[in-house]
C-alpha positions as CSV (number, residue, x, y, z in Angstrom):
1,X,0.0,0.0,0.0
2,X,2.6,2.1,0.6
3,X,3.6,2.0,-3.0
4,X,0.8,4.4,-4.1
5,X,0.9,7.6,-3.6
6,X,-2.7,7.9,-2.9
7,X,-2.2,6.1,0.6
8,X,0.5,8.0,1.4
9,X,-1.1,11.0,0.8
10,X,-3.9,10.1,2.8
11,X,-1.9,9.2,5.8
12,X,0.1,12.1,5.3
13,X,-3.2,14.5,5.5
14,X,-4.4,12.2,9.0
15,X,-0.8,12.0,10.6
16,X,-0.5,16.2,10.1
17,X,-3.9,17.0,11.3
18,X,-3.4,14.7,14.5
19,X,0.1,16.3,15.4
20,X,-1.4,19.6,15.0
21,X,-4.4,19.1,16.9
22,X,-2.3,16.9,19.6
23,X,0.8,17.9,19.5
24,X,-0.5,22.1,18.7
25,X,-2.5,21.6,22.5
26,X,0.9,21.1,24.0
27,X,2.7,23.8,22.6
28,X,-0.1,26.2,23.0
29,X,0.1,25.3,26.6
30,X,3.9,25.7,27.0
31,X,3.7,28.9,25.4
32,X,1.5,30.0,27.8
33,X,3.7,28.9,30.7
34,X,6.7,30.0,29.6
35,X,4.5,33.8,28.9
36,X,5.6,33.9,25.3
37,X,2.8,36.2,23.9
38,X,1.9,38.8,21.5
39,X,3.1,42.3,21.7
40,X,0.1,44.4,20.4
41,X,0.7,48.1,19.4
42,X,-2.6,50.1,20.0
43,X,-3.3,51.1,16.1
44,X,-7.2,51.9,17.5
45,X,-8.8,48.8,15.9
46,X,-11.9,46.8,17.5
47,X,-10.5,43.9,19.5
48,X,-6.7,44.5,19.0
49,X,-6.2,44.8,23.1
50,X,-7.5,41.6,23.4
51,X,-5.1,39.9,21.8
52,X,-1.9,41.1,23.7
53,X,-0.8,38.0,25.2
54,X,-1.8,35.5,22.9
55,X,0.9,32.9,22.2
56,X,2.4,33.5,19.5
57,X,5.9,31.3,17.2
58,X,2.7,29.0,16.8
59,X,4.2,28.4,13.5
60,X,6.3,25.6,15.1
61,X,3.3,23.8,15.0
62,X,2.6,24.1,11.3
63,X,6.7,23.5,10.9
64,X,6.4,20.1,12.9
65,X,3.4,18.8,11.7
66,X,4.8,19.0,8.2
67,X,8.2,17.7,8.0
68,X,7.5,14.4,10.4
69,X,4.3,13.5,8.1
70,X,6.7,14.4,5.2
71,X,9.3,12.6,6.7
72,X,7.6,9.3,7.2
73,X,5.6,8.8,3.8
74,X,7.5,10.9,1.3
75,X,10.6,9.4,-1.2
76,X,13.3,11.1,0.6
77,X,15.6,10.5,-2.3
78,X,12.9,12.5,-4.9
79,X,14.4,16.2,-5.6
80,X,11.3,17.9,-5.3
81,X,11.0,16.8,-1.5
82,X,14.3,17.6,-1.0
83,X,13.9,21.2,-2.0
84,X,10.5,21.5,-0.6
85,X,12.1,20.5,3.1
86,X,14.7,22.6,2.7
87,X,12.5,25.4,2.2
88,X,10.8,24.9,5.2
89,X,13.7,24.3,7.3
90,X,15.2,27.7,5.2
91,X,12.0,30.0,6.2
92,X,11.2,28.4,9.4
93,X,14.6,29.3,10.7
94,X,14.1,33.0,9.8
95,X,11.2,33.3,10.5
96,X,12.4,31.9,14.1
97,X,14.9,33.9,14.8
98,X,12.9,36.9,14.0
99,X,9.9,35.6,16.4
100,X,13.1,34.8,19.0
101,X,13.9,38.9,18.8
102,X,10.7,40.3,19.6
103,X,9.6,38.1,21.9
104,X,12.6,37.3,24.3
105,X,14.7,40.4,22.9
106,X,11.4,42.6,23.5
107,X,12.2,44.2,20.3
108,X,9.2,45.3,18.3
109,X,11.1,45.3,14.8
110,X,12.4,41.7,15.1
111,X,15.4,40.5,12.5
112,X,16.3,43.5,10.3
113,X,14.8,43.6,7.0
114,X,17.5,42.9,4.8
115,X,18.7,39.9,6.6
116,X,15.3,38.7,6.1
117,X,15.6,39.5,2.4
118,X,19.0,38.6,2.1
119,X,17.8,34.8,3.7
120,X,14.8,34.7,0.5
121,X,17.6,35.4,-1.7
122,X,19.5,33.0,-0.7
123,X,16.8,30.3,-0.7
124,X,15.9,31.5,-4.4
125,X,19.8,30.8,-5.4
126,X,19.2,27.4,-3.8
127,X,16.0,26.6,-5.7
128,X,17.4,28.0,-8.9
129,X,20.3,26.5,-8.6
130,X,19.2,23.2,-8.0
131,X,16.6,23.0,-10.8
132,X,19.1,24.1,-13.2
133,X,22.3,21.8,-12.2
134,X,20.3,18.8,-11.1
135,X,19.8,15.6,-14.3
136,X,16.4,14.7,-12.5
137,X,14.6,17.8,-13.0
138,X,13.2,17.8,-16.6
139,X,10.0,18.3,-18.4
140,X,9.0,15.5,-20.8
141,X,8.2,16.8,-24.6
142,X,5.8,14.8,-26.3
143,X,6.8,13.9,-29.7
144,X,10.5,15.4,-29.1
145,X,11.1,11.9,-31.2
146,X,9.0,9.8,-33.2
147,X,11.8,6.7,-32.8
148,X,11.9,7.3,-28.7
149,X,9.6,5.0,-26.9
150,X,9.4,4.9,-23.0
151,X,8.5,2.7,-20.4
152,X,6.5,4.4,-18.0
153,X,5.5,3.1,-14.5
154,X,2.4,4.9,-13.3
155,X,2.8,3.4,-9.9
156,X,4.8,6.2,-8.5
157,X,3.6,9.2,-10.3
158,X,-0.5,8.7,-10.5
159,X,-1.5,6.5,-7.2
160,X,-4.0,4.8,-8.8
161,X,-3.1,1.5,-9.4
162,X,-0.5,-0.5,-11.4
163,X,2.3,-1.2,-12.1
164,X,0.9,-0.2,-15.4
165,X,3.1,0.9,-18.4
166,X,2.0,2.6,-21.6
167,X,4.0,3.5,-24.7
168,X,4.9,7.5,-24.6
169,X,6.6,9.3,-27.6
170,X,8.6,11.8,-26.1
171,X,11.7,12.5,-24.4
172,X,12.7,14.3,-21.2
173,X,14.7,17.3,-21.2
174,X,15.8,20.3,-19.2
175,X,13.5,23.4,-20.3
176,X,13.2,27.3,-19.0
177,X,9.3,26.6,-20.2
178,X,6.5,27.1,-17.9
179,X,2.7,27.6,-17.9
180,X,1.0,30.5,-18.8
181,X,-2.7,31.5,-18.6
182,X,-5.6,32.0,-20.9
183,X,-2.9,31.0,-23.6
184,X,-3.6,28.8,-26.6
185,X,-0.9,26.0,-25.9
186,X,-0.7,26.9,-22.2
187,X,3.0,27.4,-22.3
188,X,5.7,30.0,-22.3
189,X,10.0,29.7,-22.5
190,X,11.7,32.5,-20.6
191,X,14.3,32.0,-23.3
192,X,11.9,33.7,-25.4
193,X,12.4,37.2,-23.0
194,X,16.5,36.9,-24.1
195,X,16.0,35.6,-27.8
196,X,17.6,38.7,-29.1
197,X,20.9,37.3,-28.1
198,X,20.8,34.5,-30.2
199,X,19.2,30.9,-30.4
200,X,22.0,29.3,-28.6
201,X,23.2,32.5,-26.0
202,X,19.3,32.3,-25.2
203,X,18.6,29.3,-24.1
204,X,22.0,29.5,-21.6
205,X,20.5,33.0,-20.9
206,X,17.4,31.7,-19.6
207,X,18.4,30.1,-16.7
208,X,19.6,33.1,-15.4
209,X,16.2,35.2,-16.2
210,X,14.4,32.3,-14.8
211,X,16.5,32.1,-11.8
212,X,15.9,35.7,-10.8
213,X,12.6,35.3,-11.5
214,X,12.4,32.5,-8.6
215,X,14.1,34.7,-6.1
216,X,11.7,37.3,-7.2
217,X,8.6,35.3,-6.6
218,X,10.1,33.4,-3.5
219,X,10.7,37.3,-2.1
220,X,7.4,38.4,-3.0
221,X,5.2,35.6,-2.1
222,X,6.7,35.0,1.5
223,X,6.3,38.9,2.3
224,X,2.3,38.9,1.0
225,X,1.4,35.6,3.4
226,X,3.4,37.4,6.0
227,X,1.3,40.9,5.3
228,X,-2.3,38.8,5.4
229,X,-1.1,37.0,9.1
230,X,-3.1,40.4,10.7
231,X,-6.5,38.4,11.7
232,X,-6.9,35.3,13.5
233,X,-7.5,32.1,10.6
234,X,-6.7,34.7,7.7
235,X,-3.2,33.3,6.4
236,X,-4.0,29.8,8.1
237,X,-7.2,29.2,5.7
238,X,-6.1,31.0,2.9
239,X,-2.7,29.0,2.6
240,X,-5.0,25.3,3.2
241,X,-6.5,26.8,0.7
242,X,-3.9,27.6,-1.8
243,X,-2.2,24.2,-0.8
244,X,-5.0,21.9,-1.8
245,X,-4.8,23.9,-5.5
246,X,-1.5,23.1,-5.8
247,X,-1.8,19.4,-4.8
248,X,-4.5,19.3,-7.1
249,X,-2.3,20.8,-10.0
250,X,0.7,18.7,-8.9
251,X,-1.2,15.5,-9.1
252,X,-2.3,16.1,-12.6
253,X,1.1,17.6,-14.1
254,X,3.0,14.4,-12.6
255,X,0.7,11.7,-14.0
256,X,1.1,11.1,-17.6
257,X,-2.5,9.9,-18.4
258,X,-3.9,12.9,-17.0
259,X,-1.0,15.6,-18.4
260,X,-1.7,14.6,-21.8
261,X,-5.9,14.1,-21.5
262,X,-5.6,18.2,-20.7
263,X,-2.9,18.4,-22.9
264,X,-0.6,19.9,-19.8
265,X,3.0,20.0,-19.4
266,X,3.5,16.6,-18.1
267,X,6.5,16.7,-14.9
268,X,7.9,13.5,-14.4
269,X,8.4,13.1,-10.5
270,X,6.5,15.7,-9.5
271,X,3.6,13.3,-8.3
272,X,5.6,12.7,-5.4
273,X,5.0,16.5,-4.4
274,X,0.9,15.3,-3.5
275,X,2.5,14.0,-0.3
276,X,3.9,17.2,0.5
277,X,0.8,19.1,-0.2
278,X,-1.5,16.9,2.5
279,X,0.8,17.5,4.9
280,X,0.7,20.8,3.9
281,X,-3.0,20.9,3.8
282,X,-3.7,19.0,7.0
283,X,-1.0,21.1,9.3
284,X,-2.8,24.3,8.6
285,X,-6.2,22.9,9.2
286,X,-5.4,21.3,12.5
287,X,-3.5,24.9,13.5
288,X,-7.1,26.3,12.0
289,X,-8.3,24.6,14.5
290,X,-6.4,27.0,17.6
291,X,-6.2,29.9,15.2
292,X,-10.0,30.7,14.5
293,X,-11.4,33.2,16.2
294,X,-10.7,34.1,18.7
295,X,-7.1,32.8,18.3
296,X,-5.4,30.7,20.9
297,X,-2.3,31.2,19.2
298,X,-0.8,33.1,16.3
299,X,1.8,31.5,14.4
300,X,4.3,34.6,14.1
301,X,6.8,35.2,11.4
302,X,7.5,31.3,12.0
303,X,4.5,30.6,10.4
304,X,4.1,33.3,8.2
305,X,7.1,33.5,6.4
306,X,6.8,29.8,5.8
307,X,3.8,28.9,4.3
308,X,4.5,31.7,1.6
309,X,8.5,30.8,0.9
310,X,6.2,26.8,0.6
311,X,3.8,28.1,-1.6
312,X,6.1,30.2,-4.1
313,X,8.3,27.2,-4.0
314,X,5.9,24.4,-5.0
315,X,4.3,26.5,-7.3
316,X,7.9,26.7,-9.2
317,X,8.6,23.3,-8.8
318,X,5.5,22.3,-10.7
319,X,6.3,25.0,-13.2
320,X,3.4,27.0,-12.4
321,X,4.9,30.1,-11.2
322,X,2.7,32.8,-13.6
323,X,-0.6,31.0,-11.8
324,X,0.3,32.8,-8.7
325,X,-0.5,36.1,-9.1
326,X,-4.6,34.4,-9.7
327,X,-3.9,31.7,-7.0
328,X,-2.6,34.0,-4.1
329,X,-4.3,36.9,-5.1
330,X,-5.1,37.4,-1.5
331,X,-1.3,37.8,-0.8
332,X,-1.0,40.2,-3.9
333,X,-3.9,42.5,-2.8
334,X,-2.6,42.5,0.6
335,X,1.3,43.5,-0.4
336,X,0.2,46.0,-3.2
337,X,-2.3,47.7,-0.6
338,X,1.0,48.1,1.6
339,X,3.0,49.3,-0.9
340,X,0.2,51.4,-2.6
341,X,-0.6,53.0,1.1
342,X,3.4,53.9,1.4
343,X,4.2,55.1,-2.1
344,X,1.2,57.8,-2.1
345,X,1.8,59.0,1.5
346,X,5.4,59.8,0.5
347,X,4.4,61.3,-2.8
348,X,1.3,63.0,-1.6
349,X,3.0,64.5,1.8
350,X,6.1,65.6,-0.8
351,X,4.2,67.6,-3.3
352,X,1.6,68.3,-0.8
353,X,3.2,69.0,2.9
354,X,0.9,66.6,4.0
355,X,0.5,62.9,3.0
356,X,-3.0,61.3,2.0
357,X,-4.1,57.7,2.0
358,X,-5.4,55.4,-0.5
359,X,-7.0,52.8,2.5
360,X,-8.2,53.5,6.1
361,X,-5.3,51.5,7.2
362,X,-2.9,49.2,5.0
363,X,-2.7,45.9,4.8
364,X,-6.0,45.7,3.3
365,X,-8.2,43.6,5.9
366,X,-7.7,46.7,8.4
367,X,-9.0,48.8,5.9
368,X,-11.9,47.0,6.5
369,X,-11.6,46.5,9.8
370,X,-11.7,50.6,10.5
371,X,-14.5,50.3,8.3
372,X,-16.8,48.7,11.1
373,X,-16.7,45.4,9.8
374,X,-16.3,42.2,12.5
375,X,-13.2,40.3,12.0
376,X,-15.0,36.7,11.4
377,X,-16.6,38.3,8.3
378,X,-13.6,40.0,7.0
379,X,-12.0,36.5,7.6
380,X,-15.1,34.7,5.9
381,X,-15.0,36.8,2.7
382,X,-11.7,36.6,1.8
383,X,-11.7,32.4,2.1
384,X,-14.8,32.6,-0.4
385,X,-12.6,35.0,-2.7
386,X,-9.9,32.6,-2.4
387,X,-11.8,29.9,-3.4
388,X,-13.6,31.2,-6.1
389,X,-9.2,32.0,-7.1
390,X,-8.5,28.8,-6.2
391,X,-11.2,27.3,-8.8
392,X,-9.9,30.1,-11.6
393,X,-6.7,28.6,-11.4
394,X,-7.7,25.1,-12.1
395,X,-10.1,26.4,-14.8
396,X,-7.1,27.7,-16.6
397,X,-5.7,24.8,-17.5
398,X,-8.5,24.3,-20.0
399,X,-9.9,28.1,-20.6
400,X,-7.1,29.0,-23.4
């Protein structure tokens, strides 16, 4: 049984929400003890008081109830894991240590920005690195060869049943291509932003774009989930959320039967990612389960910073970076409010003597917070918007 990753993925999901619900009560409770709680600066919204002293570096609970579930059912040997548990070891750390400064250092700002960014960039180098250096990360193009005939066994990659083979004409090969939206063959090279230089200085080129591009996302992706961690459940639902799409999407771009029925970019190894995801899926439910309202705990930057370094990560992995920007729109309204807030308050107060704002209060859920609305609701809403994202995303792989 173990062979399939359907089981695994199962037990994965049940062993994650268990050791966050068991395993969460614990840490909640030493939290407690030990008086590690939230400092809350009075910004005048409803409720905020109430929540100084709330435990918070809950994200060790998310952290743990991922990598053992990972641990135990996963192919520790498969890239992809490897990468995607180094990226939560990567985060978790910094995300930590900044936790570790406010809390026991009792000082507000935490680790200094750029060490932050300077820790995503190095994580991006890793990623980028790896994908372009290591032989087992490929993409397999149909029809590359008319003579080459493969031997594929579907035990390992679609969890349904087998061993099954099937002749495939293809090849695999290392590729800068990705998926695009709403396009008409659903694909895009990032050789193509660099073919000016050439047909052969491209395609060396593109690793290079393509690896800026990861550190990029990795950057931007990790800073939105942190920006949306303001209300209790918003960043824990949202990311269950945006993990089950991407478990979803992984599922179907590492099986071949499935890649080629939506005529899909078909990932070999990749399949072995689905694990991942339902321990991914069933940590932040069981912490959902503390961090409803009213929160027991919060997870802090050790949370935060995680589940958006996961996110932007496994999204690359699966070469499904550009689906992002539809997938965690919640993280991409929240950062652009921030940034939208900051950039006309300097520009108005400049040309003005006196800066204006664009929201109430920035990141966007406080807007609506100063707005009178109750925190559940605000919470509510923006789960349904990110599941009516969640569904877009899918939808896209057929809507060209």
């Amino acid at each position: 049984m173990f062979q399939y990753i359907s089981f695994r993925s199962g037990m994965a999901v049940i062993f994650s929400l268990a050791l966050a619900l068991i395993y969460g009560k614990k840490v909640i409770l030493y939290l407690q003890k030990k008086q590690i709680g939230e400092v809350v600066r009075d910004l005048g919204l409803e409720g905020q008081l109430q929540k100084k002293g709330t435990a918070t570096m809950g994200g060790l609970i998310i952290l743990g109830s991922i990598l053992i579930p990972v641990l135990l059912f996963a192919k520790l040997n498969n890239i992809y894991i490897i990468l995607m548990l180094v990226t939560t070891i990567w985060l978790g750390t910094i995300g930590f240590i900044d936790d570790y400064i406010k809390v026991f250092k009792k000082d507000k700002k935490g680790l200094a920005g750029k060490f932050k960014i300077m820790g995503q960039i190095g994580l991006g180098l890793i990623i980028g690195l790896t994908l372009y250096l290591s032989n087992d990360v490929v993409i397999r193009e149909k029809g590359k060869t008319e003579s080459t005939i493969q031997r594929v066994e579907l035990i390992d990659s679609d969890g349904l049943g087998g061993p099954e083979s099937l002749e495939n004409k293809g090849t695999d090969i290392k590729s800068t291509r990705t998926t695009i939206p709403f396009f008409k063959n659903n694909e895009a090279d990032y050789a193509g932003l660099v073919k000016f230089l050439g047909p052969e200085s491209a395609k060396n080129w593109a690793w290079v774009v393509f690896i800026i591009v990861v550190i990029f996302i990795i950057t931007a992706v990790s800073n939105g989930a942190n920006m949306t961690d303001g209300l209790d459940g918003l960043a824990t639902g949202t990311s269950a959320i945006i993990g089950l799409t991407l478990g979803i999407l992984a599922y179907l771009s590492g099986n071949l039967i499935y890649a080629d029925y939506l005529n899909i970019m078909y990932i070999p190894y990749t399949g072995e990612l689905v694990v991942f995801a339902a321990a991914f899926m069933g940590a932040t439910v069981g912490f959902l389960w503390y961090n409803s309202y009213p929160a027991q705990v919060f997870m802090g930057d050790t949370g935060s910073l995680s589940l958006g370094g996961i996110i932007a990560v496994y999204a690359i992995l699966i070469h499904k970076e550009l689906l992002i920007p539809i997938l965690c729109g919640i993280f991409l309204i929240e950062n652009l409010s921030v940034v939208m807030q900051v950039s006309y308050f300097k520009y108005t107060r400049k040309k003005f003597g006196e800066g204006r704002r664009i929201f109430l209060m920035s990141p966007l859920h406080h807007h609506y917070q100063m707005k009178g609305f109750p925190e559940p609701k605000i919470v509510t809403r923006f789960w349904i918007v990110g599941i009516l994202l969640a569904i877009l995303t899918i939808v896209t792989l057929k809507i060209r």
